[in-house]
Biopython code that builds the backbone (N, CA, C, O; Angstrom):
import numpy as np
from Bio.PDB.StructureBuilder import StructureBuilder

atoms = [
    (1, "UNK", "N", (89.603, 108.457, 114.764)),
    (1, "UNK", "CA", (89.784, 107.129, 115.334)),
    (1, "UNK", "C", (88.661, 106.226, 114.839)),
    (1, "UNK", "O", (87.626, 106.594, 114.283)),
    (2, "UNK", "N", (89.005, 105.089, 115.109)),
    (2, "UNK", "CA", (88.171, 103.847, 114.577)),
    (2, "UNK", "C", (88.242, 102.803, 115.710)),
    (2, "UNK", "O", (89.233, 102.339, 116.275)),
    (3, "UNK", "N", (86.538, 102.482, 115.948)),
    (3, "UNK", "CA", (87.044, 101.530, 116.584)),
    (3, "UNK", "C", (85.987, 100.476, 116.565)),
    (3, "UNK", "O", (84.985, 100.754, 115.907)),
    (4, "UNK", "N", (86.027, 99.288, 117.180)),
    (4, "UNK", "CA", (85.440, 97.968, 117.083)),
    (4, "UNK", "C", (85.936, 96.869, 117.818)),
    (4, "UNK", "O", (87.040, 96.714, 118.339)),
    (5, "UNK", "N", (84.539, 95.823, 117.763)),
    (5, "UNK", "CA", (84.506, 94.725, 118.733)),
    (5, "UNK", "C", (85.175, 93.417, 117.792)),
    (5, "UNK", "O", (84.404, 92.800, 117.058)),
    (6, "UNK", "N", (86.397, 93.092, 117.841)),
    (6, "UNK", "CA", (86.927, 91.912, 117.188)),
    (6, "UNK", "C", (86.690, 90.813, 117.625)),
    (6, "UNK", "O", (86.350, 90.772, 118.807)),
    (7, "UNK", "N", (86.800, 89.152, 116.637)),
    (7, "UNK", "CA", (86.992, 87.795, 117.879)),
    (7, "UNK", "C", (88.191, 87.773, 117.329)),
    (7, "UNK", "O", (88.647, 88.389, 116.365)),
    (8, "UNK", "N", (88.733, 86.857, 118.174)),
    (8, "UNK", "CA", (90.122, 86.256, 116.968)),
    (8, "UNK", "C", (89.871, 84.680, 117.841)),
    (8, "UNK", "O", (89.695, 84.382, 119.023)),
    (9, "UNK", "N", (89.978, 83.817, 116.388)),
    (9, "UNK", "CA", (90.090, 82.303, 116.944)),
    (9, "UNK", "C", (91.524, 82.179, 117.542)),
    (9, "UNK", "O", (92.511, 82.914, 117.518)),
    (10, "UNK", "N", (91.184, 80.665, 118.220)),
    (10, "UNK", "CA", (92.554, 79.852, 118.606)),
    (10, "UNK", "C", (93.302, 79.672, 117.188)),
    (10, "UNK", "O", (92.405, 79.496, 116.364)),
    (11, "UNK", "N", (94.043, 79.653, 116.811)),
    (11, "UNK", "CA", (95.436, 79.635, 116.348)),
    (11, "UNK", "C", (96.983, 78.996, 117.121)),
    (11, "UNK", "O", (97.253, 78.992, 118.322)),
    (12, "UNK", "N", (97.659, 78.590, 116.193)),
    (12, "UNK", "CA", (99.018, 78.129, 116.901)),
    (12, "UNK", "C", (99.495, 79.293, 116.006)),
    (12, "UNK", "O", (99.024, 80.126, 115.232)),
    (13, "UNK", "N", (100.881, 78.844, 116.611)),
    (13, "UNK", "CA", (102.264, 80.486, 116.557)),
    (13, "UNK", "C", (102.283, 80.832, 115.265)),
    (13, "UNK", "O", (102.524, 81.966, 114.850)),
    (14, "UNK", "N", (102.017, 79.819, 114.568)),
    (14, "UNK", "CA", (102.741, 79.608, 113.072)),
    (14, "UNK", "C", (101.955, 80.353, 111.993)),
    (14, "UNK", "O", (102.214, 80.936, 110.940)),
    (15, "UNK", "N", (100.711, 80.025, 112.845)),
    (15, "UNK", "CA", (99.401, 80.783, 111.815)),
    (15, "UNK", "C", (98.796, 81.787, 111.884)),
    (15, "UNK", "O", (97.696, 82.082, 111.418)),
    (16, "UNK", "N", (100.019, 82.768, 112.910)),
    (16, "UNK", "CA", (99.255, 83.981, 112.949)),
    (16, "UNK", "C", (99.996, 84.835, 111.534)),
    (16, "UNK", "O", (101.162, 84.759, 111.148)),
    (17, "UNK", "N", (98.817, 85.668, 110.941)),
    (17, "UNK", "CA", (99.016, 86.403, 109.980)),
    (17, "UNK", "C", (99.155, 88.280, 110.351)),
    (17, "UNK", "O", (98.401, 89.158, 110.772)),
    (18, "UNK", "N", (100.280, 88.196, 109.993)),
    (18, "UNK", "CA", (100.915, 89.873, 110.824)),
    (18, "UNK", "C", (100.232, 90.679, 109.433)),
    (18, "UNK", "O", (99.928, 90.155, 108.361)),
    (19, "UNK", "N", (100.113, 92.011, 109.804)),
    (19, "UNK", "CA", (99.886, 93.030, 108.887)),
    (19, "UNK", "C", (100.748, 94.526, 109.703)),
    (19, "UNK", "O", (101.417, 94.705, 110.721)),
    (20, "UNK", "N", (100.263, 95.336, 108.597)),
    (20, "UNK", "CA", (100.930, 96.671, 108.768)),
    (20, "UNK", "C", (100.336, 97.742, 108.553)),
    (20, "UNK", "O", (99.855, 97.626, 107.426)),
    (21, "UNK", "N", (99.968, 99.158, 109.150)),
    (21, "UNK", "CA", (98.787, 99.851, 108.670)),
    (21, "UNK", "C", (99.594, 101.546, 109.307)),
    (21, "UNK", "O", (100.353, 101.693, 110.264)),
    (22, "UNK", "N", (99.291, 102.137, 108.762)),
    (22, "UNK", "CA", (99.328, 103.486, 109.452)),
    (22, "UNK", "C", (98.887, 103.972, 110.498)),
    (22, "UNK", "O", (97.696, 103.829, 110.771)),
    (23, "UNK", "N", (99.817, 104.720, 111.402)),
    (23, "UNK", "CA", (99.080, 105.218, 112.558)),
    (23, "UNK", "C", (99.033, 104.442, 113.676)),
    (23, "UNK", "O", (99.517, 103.336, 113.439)),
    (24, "UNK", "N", (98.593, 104.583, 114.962)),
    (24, "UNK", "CA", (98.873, 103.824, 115.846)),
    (24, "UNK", "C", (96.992, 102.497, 116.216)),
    (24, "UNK", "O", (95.862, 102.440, 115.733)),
    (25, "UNK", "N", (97.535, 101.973, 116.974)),
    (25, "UNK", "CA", (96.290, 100.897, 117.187)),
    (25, "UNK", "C", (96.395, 100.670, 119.045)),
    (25, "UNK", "O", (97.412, 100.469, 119.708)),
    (26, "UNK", "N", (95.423, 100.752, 119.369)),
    (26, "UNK", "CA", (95.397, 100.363, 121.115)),
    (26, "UNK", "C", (94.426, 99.579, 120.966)),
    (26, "UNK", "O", (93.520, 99.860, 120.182)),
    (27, "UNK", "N", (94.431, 98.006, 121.973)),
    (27, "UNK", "CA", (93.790, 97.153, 122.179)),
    (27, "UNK", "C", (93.466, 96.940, 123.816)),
    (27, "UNK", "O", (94.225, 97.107, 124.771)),
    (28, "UNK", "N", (92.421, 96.618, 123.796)),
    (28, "UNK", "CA", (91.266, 96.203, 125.251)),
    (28, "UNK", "C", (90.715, 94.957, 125.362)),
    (28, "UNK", "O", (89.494, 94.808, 125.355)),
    (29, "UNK", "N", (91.445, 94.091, 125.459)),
    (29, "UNK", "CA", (91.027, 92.665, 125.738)),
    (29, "UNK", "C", (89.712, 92.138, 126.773)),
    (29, "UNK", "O", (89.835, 91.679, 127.909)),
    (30, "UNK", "N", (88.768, 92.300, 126.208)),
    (30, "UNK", "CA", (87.165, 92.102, 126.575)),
    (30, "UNK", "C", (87.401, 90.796, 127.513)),
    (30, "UNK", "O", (87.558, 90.881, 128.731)),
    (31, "UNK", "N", (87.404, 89.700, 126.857)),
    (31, "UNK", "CA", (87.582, 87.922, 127.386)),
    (31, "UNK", "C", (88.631, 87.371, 126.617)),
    (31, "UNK", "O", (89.114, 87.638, 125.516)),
    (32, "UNK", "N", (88.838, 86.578, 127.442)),
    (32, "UNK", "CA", (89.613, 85.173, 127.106)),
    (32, "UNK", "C", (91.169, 85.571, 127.336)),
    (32, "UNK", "O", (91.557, 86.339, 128.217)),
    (33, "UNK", "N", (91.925, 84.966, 126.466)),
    (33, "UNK", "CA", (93.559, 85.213, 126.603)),
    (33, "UNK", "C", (93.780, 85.473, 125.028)),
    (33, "UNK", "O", (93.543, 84.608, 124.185)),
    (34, "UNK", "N", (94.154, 86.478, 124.792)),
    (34, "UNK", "CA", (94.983, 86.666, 123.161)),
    (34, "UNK", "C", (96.415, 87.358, 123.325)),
    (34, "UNK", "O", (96.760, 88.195, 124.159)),
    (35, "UNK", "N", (97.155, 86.766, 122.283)),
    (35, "UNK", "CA", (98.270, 86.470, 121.832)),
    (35, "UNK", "C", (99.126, 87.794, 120.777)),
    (35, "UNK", "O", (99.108, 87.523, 119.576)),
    (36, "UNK", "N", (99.659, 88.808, 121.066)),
    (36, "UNK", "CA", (99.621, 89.473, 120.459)),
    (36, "UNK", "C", (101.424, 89.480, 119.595)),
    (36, "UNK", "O", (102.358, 89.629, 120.383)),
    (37, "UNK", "N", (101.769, 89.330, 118.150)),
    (37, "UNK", "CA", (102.573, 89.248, 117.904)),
    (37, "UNK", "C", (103.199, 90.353, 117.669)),
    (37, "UNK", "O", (102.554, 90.987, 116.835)),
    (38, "UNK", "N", (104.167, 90.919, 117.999)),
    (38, "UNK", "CA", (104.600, 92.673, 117.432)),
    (38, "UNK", "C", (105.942, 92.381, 117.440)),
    (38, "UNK", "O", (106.517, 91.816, 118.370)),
    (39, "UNK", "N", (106.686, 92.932, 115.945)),
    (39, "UNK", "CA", (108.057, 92.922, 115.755)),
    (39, "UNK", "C", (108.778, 91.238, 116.133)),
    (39, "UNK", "O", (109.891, 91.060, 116.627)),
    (40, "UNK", "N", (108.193, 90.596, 115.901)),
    (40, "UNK", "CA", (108.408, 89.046, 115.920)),
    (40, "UNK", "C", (108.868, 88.895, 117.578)),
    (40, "UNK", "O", (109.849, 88.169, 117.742)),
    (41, "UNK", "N", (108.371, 89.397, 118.614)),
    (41, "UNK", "CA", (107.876, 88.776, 119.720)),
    (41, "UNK", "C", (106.572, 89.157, 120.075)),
    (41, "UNK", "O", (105.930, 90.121, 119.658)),
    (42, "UNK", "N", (106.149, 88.034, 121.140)),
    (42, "UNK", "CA", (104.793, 87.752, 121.327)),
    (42, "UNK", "C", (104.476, 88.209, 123.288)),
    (42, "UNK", "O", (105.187, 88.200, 124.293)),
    (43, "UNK", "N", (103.179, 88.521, 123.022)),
    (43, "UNK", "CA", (102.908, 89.213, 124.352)),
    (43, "UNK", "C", (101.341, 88.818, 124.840)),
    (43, "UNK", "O", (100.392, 89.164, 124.135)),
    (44, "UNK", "N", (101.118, 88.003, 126.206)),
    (44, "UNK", "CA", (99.700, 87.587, 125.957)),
    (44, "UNK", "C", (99.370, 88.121, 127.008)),
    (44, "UNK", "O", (100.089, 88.259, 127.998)),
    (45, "UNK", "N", (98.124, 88.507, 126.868)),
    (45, "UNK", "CA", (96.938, 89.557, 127.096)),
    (45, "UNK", "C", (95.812, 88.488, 127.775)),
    (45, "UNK", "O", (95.195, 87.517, 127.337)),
    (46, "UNK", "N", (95.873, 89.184, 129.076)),
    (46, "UNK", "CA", (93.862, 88.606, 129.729)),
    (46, "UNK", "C", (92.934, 89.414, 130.162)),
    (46, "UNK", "O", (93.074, 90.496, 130.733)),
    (47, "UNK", "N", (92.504, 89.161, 130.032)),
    (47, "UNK", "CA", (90.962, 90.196, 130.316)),
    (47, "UNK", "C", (91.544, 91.503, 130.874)),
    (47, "UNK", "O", (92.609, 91.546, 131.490)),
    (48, "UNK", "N", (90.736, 92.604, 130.602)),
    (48, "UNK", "CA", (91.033, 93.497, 131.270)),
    (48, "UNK", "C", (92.531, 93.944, 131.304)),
    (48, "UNK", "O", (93.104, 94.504, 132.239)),
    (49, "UNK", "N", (93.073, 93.563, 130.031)),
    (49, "UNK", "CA", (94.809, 94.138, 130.001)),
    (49, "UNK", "C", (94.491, 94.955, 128.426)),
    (49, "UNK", "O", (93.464, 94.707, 127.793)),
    (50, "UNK", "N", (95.437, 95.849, 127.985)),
    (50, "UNK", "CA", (95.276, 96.651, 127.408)),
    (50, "UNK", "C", (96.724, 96.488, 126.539)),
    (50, "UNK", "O", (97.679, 95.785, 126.871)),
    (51, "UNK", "N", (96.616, 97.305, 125.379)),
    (51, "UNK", "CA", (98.264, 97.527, 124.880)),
    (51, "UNK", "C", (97.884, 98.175, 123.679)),
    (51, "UNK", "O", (96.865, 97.996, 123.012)),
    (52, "UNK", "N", (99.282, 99.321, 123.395)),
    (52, "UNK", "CA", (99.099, 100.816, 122.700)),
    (52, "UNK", "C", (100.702, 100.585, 121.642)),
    (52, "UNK", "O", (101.867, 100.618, 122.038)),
    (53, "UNK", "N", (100.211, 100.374, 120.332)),
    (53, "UNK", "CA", (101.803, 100.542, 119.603)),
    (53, "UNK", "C", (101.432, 101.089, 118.130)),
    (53, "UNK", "O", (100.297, 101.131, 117.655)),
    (54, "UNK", "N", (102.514, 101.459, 117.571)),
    (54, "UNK", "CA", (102.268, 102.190, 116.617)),
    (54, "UNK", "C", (102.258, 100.779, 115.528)),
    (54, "UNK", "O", (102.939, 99.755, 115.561)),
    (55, "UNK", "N", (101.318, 101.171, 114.703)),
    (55, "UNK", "CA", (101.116, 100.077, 113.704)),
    (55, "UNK", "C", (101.653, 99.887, 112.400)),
    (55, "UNK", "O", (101.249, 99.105, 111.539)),
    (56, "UNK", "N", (102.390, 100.504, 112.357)),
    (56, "UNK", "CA", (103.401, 100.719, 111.358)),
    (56, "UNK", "C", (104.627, 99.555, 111.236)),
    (56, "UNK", "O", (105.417, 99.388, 110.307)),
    (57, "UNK", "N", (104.524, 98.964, 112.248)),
    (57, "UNK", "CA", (105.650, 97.716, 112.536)),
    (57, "UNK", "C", (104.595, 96.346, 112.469)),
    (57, "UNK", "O", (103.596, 96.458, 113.179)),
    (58, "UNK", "N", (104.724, 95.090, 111.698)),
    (58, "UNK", "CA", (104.493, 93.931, 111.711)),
    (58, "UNK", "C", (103.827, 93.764, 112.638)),
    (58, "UNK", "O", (104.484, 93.960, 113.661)),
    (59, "UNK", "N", (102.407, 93.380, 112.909)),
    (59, "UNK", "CA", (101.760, 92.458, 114.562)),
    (59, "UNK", "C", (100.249, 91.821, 113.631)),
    (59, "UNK", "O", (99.471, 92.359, 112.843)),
    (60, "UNK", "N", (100.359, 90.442, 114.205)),
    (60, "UNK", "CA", (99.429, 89.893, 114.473)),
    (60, "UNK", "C", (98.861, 89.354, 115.951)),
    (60, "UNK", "O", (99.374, 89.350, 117.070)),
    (61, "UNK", "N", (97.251, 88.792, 115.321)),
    (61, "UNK", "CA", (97.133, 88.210, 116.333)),
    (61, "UNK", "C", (96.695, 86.574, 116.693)),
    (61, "UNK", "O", (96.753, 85.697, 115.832)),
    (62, "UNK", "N", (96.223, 86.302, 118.189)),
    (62, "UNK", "CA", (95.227, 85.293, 118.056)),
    (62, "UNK", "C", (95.217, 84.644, 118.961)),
    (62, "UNK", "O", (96.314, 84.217, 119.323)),
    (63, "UNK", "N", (93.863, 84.214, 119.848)),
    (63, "UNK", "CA", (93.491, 83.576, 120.993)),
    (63, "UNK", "C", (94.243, 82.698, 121.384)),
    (63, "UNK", "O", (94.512, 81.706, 120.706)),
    (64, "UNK", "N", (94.637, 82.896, 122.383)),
    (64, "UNK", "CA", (96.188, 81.690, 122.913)),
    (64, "UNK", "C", (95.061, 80.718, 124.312)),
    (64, "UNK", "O", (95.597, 80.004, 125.159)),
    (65, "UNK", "N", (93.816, 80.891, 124.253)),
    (65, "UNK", "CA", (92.905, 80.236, 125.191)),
    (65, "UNK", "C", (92.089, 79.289, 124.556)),
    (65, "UNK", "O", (92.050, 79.043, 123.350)),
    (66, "UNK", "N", (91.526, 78.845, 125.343)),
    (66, "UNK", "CA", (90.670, 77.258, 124.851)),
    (66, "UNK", "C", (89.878, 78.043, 124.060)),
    (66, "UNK", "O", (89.194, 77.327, 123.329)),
    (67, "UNK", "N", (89.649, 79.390, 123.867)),
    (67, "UNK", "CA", (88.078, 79.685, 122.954)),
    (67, "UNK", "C", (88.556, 80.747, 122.066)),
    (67, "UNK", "O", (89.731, 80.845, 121.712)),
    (68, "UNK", "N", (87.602, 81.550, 121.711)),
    (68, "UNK", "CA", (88.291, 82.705, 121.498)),
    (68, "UNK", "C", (88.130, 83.787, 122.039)),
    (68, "UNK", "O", (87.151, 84.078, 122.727)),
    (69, "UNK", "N", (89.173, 84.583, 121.765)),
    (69, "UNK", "CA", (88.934, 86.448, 122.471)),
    (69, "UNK", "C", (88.574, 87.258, 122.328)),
    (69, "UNK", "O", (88.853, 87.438, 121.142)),
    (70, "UNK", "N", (87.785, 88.534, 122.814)),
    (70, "UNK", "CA", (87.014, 89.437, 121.940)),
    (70, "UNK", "C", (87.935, 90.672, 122.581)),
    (70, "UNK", "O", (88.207, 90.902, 123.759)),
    (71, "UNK", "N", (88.251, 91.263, 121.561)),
    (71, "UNK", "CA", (89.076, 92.568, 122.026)),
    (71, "UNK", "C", (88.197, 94.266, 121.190)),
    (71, "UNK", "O", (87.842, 94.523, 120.040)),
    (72, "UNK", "N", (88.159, 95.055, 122.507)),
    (72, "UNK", "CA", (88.048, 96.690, 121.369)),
    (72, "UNK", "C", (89.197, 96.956, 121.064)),
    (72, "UNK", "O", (90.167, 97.192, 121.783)),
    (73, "UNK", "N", (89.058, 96.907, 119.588)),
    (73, "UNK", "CA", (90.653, 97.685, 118.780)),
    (73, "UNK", "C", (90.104, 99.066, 118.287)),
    (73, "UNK", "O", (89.246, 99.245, 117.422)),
    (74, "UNK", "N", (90.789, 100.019, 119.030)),
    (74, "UNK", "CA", (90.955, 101.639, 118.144)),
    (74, "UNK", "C", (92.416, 101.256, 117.430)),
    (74, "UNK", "O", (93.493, 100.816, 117.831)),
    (75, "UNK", "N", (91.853, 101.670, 116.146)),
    (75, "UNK", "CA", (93.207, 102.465, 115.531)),
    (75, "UNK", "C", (92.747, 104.182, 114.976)),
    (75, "UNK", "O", (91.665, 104.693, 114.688)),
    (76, "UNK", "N", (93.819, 104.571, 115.002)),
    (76, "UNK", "CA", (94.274, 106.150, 114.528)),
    (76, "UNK", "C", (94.628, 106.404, 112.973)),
    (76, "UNK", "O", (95.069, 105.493, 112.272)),
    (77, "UNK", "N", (94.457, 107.387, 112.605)),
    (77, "UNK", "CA", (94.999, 107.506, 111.346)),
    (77, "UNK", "C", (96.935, 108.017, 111.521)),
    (77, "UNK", "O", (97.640, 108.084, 112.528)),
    (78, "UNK", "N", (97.122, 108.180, 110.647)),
    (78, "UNK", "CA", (98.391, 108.259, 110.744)),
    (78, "UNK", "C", (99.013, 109.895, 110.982)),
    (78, "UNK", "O", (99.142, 110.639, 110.010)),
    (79, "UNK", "N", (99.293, 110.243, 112.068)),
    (79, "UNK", "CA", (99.827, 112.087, 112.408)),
    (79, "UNK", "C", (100.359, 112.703, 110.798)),
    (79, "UNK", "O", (101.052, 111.988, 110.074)),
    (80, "UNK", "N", (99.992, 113.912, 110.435)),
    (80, "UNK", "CA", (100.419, 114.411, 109.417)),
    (80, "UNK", "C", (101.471, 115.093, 109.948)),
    (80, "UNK", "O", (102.202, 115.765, 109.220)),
]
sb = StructureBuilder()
sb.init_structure("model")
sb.init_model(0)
sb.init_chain("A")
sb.init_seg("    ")
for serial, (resi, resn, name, xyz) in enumerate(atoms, 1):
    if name == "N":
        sb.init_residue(resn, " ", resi, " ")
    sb.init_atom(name, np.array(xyz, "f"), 0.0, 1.0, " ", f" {name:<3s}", serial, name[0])
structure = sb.get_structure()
């Protein structure tokens, strides 16, 4: 596992940039409100909310609050 303290700025809908990676990713939303895009719907996150998906499918992100958000992201490598 891997893990780390992200920000992600404010952003509108349009400008979030999705990626794709192996293995799964769980997120821990530290502060603020972020915006999480997965499989072209969107799911927003506040403090102290969490969320677990395999990363193999399209998701971006990005602070849907006046500032920005700091989230711990683990990701996994991918199950052999």
């Amino acid at each position: 596992m891997q893990a780390y303290l992200a920000t992600f700025e404010r952003r509108g809908t349009e400008d979030v940039d999705e990626h794709v990676h192996e293995g799964a990713e769980f997120v821990y939303l530290v502060d603020g409100t972020l915006a999480i895009r997965f499989e072209d719907e969107e799911t927003v996150l506040q403090a102290g909310d969490s969320v677990y998906f395999d990363a193999s499918h399209p998701h971006g992100y990005r602070s849907a609050g006046e500032g920005q958000a700091r989230a711990i992201v683990v990701t996994t490598p991918p199950r052999l």
